[in-house]
VEXLOLO-507251 format. One record per residue (C-alpha): residue in three letters; y negated, z negated, x. Coordinates in steps of 0.05 Angstrom, whole numbers, plus 5000, padded with zeros to 4 digits. Each point is the difference from the previous one (the first is absolute). Layout:
N
AlaYZX/...
//
This chain:
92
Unk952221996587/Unk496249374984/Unk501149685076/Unk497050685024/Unk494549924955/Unk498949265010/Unk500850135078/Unk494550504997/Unk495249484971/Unk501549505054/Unk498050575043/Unk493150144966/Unk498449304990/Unk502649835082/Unk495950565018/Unk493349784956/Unk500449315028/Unk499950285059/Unk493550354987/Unk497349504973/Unk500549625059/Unk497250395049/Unk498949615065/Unk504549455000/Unk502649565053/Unk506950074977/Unk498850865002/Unk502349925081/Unk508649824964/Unk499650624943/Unk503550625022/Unk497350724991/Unk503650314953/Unk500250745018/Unk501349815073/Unk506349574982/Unk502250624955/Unk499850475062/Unk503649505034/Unk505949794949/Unk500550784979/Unk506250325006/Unk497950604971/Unk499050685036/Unk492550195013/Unk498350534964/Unk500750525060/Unk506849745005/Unk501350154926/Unk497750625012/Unk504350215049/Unk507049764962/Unk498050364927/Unk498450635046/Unk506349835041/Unk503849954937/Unk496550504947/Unk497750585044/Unk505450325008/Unk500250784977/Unk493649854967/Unk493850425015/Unk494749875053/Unk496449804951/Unk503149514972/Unk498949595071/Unk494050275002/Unk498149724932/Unk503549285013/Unk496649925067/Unk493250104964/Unk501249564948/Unk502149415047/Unk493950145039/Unk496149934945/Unk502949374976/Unk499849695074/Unk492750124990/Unk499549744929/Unk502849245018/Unk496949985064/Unk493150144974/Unk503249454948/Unk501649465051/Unk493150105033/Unk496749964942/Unk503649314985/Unk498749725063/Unk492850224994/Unk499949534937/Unk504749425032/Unk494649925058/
//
């Protein structure tokens, strides 16, 4: 409990130095951060996870119940990405 805790400082304090800096020559070597999680994710998109909980939980369920898990994930798709845009918006 206390590495996750101390780890998450490093992270805030990495991440306001980085701020901080701004322009630096050194800016060229420091790696984006949601662009190497894309790439070192292992995790399903969340289309993907869609598809397996339906694949797995829909069956002799309603319509609606796929109904109302397909509108859910839609929303949520549209949730983070309006989240991710927004911090990129801020990170430029």
């Amino acid at each position: 409990m206390k590495a996750a805790s101390l780890s998450s400082q490093l992270d805030e304090d990495w991440l306001t130095l980085r701020w901080r800096i701004g322009e630096s020559p050194m800016r060229r070597f420091l790696i984006d951060q949601a662009t190497e999680a894309r790439f070192q994710s292992s995790a399903p998109m969340l289309s993907e996870a869609r598809e397996i909980y339906l694949c797995i939980k829909d069956i002799d369920r309603p319509v609606t119940f796929g109904n109302a898990v397909e509108r859910a994930i839609n929303h949520l798709i549209v949730l983070v990405g309006a989240a991710l845009r927004q911090v990129g918006a801020i990170q430029a």
